[in-house]
C-alpha positions in Angstrom: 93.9 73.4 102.3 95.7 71.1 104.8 98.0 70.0 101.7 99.1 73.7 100.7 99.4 74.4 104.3 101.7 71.8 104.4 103.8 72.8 101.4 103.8 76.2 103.1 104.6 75.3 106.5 107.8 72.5 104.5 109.1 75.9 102.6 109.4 78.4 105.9 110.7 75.7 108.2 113.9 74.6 105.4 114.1 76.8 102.9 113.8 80.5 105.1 114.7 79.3 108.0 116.8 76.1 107.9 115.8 74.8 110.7 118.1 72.4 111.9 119.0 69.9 115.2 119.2 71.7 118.6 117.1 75.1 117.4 115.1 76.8 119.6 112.1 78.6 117.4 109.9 81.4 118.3 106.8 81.8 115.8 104.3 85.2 116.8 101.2 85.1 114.8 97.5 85.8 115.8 95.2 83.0 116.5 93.3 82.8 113.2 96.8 81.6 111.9 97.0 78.5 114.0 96.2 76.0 111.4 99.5 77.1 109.7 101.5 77.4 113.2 100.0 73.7 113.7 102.3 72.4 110.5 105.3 74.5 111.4 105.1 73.1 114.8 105.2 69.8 113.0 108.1 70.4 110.6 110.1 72.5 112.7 110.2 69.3 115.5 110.8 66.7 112.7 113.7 68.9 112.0 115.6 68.7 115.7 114.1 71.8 116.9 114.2 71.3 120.7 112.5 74.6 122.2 109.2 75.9 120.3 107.5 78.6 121.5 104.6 80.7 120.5 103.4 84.3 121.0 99.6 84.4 120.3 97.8 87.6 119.6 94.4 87.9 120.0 92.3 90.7 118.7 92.8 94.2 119.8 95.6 93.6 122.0 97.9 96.0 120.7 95.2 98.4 120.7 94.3 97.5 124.6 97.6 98.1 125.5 97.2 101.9 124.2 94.1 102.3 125.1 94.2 101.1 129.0 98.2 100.3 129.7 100.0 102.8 132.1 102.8 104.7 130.9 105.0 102.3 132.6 103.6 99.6 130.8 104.1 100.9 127.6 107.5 100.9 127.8 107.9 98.0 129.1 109.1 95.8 126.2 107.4 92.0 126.4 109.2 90.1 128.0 108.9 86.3 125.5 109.5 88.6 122.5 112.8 90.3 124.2 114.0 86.8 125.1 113.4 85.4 122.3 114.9 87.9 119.8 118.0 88.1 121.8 118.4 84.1 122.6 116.6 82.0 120.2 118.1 81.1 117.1 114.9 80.7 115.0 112.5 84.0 114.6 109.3 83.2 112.8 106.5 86.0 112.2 103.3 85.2 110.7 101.1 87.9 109.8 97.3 87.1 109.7 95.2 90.8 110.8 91.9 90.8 112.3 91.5 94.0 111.9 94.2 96.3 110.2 92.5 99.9 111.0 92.6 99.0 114.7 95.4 100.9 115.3 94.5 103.8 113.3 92.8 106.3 116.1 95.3 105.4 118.7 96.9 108.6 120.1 100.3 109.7 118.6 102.0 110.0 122.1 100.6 106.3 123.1 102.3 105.2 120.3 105.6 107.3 120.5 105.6 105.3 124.2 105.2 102.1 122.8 108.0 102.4 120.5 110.5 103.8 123.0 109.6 100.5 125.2 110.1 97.9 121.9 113.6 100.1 121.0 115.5 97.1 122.9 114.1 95.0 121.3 114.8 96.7 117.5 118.0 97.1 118.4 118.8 93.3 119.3 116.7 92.5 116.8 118.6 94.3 113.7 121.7 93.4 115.2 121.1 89.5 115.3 119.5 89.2 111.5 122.5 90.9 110.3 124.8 88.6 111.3 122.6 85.3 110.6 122.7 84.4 114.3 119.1 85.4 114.3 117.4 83.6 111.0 113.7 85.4 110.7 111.1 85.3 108.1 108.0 87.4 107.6 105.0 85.4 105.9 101.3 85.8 105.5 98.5 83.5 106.6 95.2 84.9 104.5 92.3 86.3 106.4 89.1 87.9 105.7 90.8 91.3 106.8 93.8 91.3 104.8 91.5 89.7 102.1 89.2 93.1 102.3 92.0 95.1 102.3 93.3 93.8 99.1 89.8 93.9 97.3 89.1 90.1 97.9 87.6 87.6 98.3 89.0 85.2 100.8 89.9 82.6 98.0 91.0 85.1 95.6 93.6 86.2 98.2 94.7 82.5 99.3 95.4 82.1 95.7 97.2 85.4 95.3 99.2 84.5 98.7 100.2 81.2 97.6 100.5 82.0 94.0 103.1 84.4 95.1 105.0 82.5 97.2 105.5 79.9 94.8 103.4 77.4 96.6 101.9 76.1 93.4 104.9 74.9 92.4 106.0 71.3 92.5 108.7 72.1 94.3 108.7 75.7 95.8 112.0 75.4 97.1 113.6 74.7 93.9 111.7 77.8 92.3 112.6 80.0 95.0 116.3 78.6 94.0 116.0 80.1 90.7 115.3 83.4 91.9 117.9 83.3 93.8 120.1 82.6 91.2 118.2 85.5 88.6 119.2 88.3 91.1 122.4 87.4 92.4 123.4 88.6 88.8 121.8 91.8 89.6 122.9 91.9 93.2 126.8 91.2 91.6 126.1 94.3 88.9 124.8 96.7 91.4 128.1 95.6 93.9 130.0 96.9 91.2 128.9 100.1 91.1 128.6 103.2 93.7 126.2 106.1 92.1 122.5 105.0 91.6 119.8 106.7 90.2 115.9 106.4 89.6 114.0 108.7 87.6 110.7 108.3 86.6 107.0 110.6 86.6 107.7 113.0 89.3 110.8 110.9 90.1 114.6 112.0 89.7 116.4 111.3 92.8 119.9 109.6 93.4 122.2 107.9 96.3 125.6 106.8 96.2 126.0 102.7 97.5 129.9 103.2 98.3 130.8 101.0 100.8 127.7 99.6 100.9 126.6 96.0 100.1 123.4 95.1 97.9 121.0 92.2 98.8 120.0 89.3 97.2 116.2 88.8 98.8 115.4 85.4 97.6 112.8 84.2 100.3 114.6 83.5 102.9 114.1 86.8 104.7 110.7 87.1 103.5 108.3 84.6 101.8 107.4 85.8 99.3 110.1 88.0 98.6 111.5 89.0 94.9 113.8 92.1 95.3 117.0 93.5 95.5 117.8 96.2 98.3 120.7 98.1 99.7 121.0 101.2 102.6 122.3 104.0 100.5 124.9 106.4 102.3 122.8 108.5 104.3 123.9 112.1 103.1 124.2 110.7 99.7 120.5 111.4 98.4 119.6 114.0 96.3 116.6 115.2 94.3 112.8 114.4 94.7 111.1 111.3 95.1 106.8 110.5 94.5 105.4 107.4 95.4 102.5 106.4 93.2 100.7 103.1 95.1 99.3 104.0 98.3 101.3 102.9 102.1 99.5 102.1 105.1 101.2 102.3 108.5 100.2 102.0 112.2 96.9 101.6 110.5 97.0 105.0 109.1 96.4 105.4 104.6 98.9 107.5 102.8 98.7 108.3 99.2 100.4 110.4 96.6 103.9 111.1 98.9 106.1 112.9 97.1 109.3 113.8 98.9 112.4 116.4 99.0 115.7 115.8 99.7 119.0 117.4 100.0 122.4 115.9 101.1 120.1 112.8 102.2 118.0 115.1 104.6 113.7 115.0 103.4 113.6 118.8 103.4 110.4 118.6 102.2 107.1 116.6 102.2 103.6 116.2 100.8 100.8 114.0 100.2 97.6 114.0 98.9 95.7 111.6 101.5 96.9 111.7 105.2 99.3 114.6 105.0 98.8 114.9 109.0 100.0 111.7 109.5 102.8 111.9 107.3 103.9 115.0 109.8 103.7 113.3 112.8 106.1 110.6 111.1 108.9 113.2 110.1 109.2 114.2 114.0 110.3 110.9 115.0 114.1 110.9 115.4 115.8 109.0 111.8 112.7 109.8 109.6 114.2 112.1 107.7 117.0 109.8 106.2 116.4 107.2 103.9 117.0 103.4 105.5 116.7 101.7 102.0 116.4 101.7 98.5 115.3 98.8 96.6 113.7 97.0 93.4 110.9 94.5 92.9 111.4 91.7 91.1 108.2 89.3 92.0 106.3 89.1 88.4 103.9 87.5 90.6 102.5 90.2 92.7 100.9 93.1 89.5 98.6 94.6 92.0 98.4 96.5 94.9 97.4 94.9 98.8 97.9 97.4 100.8 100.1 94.9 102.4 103.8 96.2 102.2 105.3 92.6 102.6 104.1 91.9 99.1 103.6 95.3 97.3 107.0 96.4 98.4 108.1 93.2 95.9 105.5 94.0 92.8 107.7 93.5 89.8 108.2 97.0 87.9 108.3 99.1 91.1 110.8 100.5 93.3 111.0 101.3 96.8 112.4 103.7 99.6 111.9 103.3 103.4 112.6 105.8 105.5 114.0 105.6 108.8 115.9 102.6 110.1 118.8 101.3 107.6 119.5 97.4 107.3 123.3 97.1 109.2 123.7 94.2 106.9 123.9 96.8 103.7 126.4 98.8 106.2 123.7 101.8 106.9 124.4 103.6 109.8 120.9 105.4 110.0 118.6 105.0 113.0 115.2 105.1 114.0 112.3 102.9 115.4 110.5 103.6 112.0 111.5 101.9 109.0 108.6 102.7 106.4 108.6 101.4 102.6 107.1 103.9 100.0 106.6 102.5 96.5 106.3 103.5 93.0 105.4 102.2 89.5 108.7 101.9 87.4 107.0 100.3 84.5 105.6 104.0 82.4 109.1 105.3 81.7 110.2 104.6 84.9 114.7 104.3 84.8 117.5 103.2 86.4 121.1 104.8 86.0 123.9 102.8 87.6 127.3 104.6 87.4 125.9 106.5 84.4 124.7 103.6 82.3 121.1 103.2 81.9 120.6 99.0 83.3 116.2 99.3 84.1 113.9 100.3 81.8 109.8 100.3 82.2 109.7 97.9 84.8 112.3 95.4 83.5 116.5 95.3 83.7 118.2 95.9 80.0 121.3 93.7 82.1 
């Protein structure tokens, strides 16, 4: 364990995050991830990091703060996360749950408070990792939680984690390298072109990307990552949308979404597990625009986790968040949700660039 931790800990300190002389680096993370905060700690010092600092959560705090915080103290934004995304030039985020339904009976209007206090902090945040002069990643330490979750064991998941991230590899860095270089040919395509469509089962919906930039996701942002993304123009979309692979959020299970749209405005909505939820989501302001539209490309990730960092990548799917668009892909939309719904490509699923047909059952014909 200590030695993949250590290959792990090597790939998010100079690989995603470059690390370098003279950084200052803040990591979040719960405590069960500390023996992985341990070796970051390590590399990132070897590398000239000169400030390190860590935001530890321990279990239920989040849902503490709803349950027992005062109004005022809800949107009140924390203070070392504030600092940190506005200062610091390193932005590490570990994810490792104790419990990911702790969240789930937490009043609506608690949580509409809490994200009107972190809505400085979005803001910064989006800001700074579009220009670089914040560089974040998103990982996953494995726990018996997010094991469960995924239908697990807890080795089965540390070798699904690990396996997806490349860690196996003799040199991780290098394969993540090759990625990079395997969608920037798709990211170049897609640049080229302005009118997208997917259509699959219950699927026929499409965007224009004028103006607007497509991303290579090669690891850096995410690890893992595998996928290509873009904001489309927000009153671009047209036509209806289902997700097949179920989406949790704020601890809440949604299946079966299948969406509406006209002139890039969800008219409509449904879903065949946790349709109140889904309501409460579309009257939040920005909801009802689309942030993103992307593709998987990790061939390493063919099943479903219930953990969007890794089932938004599954090779053969696409994705579409709604709310919050990524200023980097020059989306304008705003919100202080950004939620990533996802559906199976790969049983006549297609993908029309500019009228030419360039994905077909899960894989690009380009």
């Amino acid at each position: 364990m200590s030695t993949i931790l250590q290959k792990y800990a090597h790939l998010l300190t100079h690989y995603c995050l470059g690390v370098r002389p003279g950084d200052r680096v803040f990591i979040s993370a719960t405590t069960l991830a500390e023996p992985l905060v341990r070796e970051v700690y390590r590399e990132a010092l070897q590398a000239g990091a000169v400030l390190i600092e860590c935001d530890w959560a321990f279990r239920e705090r989040e849902r503490l703060l709803l349950e027992h915080g005062s109004d005022e103290a809800l949107k009140t934004p924390p203070w070392l996360m504030k600092q940190a995304v506005e200062t610091f030039d390193v932005y590490l985020n570990i994810r490792a749950p104790f419990n990911l339904r702790e969240m789930q009976n937490a009043p609506a209007e608690r949580h509409a408070l809490r994200q009107e206090g972190m809505q400085p902090v979005n803001k910064a945040y989006f800001e700074r990792i579009a220009d670089r002069s914040l560089r974040r990643n998103l990982c996953q330490y494995p726990t018996d939680a997010a094991a469960q979750e995924a239908g697990m064991s807890l080795s089965e998941y540390e070798h699904f984690v690990y396996n997806a991230c490349k860690l196996f590899e003799d040199n991780p860095a290098e394969a993540w390298l090759k990625v990079r270089a395997e969608q920037q040919r798709i990211v170049e395509h897609l640049n080229q072109c302005s009118q997208v469509r997917y259509v699959g089962p219950g699927t026929d919906v499409s965007f224009s990307t004028a103006g607007r930039t497509w991303i290579n996701s090669d690891g850096q942002a995410n690890m893992p990552s595998g996928e290509v993304f873009t904001s489309p123009v927000e009153d671009s979309v047209q036509g209806v949308v289902h997700f097949s692979y179920p989406a949790i959020y704020q601890g809440h299970e949604v299946e079966g979404v299948t969406l509406w749209v006209k002139d890039g405005y969800i008219q409509k909505w449904e879903a065949r597990q946790g349709q109140d939820f889904l309501d409460y989501i579309f009257t939040l302001p920005g909801t009802r625009r689309f942030g993103e539209a992307a593709i998987g490309t990790n061939y390493a990730i063919q099943r479903i986790t219930k953990n969007i960092l890794f089932d938004e990548k599954i090779g053969g799917a696409i994705h579409m968040a709604i709310g919050q668009s990524y200023l980097q892909c020059g989306g304008k939309n705003e919100s202080p949700i950004h939620w990533d719904l996802i559906t199976d490509m790969t049983h006549g699923g297609e993908i029309w660039a500019d009228g030419k047909r360039i994905y077909q059952n899960g894989q690009f014909l380009i």
